[in-house]
C-alpha positions in Angstrom: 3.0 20.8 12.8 6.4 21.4 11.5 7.6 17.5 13.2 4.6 16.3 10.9 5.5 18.0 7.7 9.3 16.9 8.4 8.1 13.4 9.0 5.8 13.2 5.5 9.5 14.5 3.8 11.4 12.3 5.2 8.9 9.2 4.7 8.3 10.2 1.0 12.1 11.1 0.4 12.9 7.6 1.7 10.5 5.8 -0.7 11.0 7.9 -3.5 14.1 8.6 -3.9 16.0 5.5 -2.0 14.1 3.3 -3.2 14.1 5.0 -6.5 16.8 6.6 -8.2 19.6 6.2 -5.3 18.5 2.7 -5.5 21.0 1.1 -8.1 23.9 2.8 -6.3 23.0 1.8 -3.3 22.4 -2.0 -3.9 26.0 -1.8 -6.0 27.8 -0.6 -2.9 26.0 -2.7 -0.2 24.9 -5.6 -1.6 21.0 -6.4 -2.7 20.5 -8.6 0.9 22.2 -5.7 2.8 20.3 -2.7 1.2 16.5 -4.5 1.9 17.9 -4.7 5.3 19.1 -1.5 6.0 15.8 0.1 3.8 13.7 -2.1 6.3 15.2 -0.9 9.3 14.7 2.7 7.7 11.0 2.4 7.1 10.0 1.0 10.4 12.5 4.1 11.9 10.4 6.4 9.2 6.7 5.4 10.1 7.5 5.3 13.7 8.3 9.1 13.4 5.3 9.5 11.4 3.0 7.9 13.9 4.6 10.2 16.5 4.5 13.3 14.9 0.7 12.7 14.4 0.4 12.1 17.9 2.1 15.5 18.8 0.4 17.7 15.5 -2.0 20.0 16.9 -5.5 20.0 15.0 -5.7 22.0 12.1 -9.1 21.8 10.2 -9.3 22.2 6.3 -12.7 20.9 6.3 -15.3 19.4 9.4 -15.7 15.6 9.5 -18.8 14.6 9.0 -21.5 11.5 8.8 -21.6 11.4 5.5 -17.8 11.3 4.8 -17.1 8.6 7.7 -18.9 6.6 5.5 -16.1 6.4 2.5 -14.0 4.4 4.7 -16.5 2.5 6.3 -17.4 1.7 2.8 -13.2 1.3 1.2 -11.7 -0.1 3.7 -13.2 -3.8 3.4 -11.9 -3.7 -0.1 -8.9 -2.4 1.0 -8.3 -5.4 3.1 -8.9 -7.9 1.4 -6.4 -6.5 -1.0 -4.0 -6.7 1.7 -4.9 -10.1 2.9 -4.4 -11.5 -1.3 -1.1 -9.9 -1.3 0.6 -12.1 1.1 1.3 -14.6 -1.8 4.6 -16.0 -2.0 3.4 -16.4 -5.6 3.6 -12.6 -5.7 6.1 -11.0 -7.6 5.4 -7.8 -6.9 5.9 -8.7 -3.1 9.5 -7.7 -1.4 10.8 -10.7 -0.9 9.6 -13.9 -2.4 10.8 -12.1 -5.8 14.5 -12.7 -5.3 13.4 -16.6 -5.0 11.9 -16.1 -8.6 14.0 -17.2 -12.0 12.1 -16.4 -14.6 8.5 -18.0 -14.4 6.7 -15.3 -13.0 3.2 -16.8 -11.7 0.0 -15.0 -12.7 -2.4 -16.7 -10.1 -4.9 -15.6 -7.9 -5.4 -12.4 -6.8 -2.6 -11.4 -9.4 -5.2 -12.0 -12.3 -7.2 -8.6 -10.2 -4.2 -6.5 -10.1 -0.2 -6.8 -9.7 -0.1 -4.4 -7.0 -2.4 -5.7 -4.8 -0.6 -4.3 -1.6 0.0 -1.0 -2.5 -3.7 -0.6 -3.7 -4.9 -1.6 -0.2 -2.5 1.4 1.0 -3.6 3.5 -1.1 -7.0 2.9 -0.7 -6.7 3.3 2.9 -5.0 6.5 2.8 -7.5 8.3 0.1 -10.3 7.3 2.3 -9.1 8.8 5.4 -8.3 11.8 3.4 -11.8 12.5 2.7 -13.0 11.4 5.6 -10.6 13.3 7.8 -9.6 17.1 6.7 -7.2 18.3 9.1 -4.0 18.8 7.9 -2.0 16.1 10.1 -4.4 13.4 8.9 -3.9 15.3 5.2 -0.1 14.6 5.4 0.0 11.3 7.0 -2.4 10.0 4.6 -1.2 11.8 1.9 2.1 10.7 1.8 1.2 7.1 2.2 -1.0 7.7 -1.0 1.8 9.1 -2.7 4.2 6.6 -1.9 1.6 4.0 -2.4 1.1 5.4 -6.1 4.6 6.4 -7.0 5.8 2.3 -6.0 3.7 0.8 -8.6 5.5 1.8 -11.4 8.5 1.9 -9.1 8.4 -1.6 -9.0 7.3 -2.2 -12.1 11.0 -0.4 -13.0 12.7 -2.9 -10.7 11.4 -5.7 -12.0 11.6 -4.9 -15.6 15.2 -4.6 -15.3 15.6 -8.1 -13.1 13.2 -10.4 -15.4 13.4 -8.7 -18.2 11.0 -10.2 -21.0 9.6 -12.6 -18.8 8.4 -9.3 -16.7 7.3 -8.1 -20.8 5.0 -11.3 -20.5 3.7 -11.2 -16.8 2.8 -7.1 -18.2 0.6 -8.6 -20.5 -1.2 -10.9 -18.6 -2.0 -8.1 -15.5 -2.6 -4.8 -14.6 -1.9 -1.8 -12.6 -5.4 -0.9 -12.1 -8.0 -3.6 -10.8 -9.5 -5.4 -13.0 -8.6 -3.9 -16.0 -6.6 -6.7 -17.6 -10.1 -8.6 -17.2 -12.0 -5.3 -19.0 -10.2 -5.5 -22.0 -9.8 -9.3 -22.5 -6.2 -9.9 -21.2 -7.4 -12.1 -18.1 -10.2 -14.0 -16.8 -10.8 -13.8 -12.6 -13.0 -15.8 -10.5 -14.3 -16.6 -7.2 -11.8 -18.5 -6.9 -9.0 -16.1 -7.7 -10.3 -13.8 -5.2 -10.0 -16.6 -2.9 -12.9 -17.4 0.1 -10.1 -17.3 2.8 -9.0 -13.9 1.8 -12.5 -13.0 2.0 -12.7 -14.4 5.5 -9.8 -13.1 7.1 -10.2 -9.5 5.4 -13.9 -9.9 7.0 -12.6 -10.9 10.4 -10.1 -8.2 10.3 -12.4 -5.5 9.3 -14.8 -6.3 12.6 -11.7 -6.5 15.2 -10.6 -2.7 13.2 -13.9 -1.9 14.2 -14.8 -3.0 17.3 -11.1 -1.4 18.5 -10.5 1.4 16.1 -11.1 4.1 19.4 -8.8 2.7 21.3 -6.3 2.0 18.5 -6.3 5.2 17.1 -7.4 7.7 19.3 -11.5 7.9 17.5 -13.8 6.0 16.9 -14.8 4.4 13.7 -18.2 5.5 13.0 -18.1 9.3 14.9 -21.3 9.8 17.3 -22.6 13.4 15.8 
């Protein structure tokens, strides 16, 4: 357990505080193209070790999985999805990436309207549902410090971006929201159908049944537990 606990500190240290605070330095001593780089190379290096150490924790139970709590995944994890499929908008600002080709217009289309962080909701939503679902402390610190990462980068990049676009960031602000939906609550945005987009809802669907149909042999168990 002590390789998983190491791996959750150095995954969360690495998105934290890199990509937080050390952040500025960082990008002023290597360059803004050289520091995504080397952070990229980081985080695959980072999960890998993650993935491994959960491979190698032994099983440690906080609380007995159950019918009724396979369901919360079963249930989140279509949405969670789809959230992921909508991200992978070049018209995303929020995105790693296509931002550095955006000066000043920053788009607020699609599945933007739902929520600006579209990604790191579908990780987060993925990680809180296994949580529940799952209650042995590997699982606990894998997911957990996805979640944590997940919901310590929204206003992370909200930071970034504040300080790149500057009012025009002000003005996309308005327009959307951290939490789904709620720029459409309280009057701020209108969504549709069509912003939630029938292909994302096709592919998310398609991607949920292959999860499902392979989740055993992915992952070691399968989706919906036999007892």
């Amino acid at each position: 357990m002590t390789q998983m606990l190491l791996a959750a500190i150095v995954w969360v240290a690495l998105h934290v505080l890199v990509a937080g605070p050390l952040r500025a330095g960082l990008v002023l001593k290597l360059g803004e193209i050289r520091y995504r780089g080397l952070f990229s190379l980081l985080s695959v290096a980072s999960l890998g070790y993650l993935i491994w150490a959960y491979g190698q924790a032994p099983y440690v139970e906080f609380w007995p999985s159950s019918p009724v709590l396979a369901l919360v995944p079963l249930l989140v994890m279509p949405v969670a999805l789809l959230f992921l499929v909508a991200s992978l908008r070049p018209t995303n600002p929020t995105l790693a990436g296509p931002d550095m080709l955006l000066k000043g217009s920053l788009p607020v289309a699609g599945f933007t309207k739902v929520t600006r962080h579209p990604m790191l909701w579908a990780f987060a939503l993925w990680a809180g549902s296994h949580m529940v679902a799952n209650g042995d402390a590997a699982t606990l610190l894998l997911a957990g410090s996805v979640l944590i990462t997940a919901l310590n980068g929204m206003r992370s990049i909200d930071r970034k971006r504040a300080a790149k676009f500057g009012q025009h960031w002000q003005l996309f602000i308005s327009k959307t929201s951290i939490i789904p939906f709620a720029a459409m609550l309280e009057g701020r945005q209108r969504v549709t159908y069509r912003d939630i987009g029938g292909i994302n809802i096709l592919v998310s669907a398609i991607l949920y049944a292959v999860i499902m149909m392979f989740h055993g042999g992915l992952f070691g168990m399968p989706a919906v537990p036999m007892n």
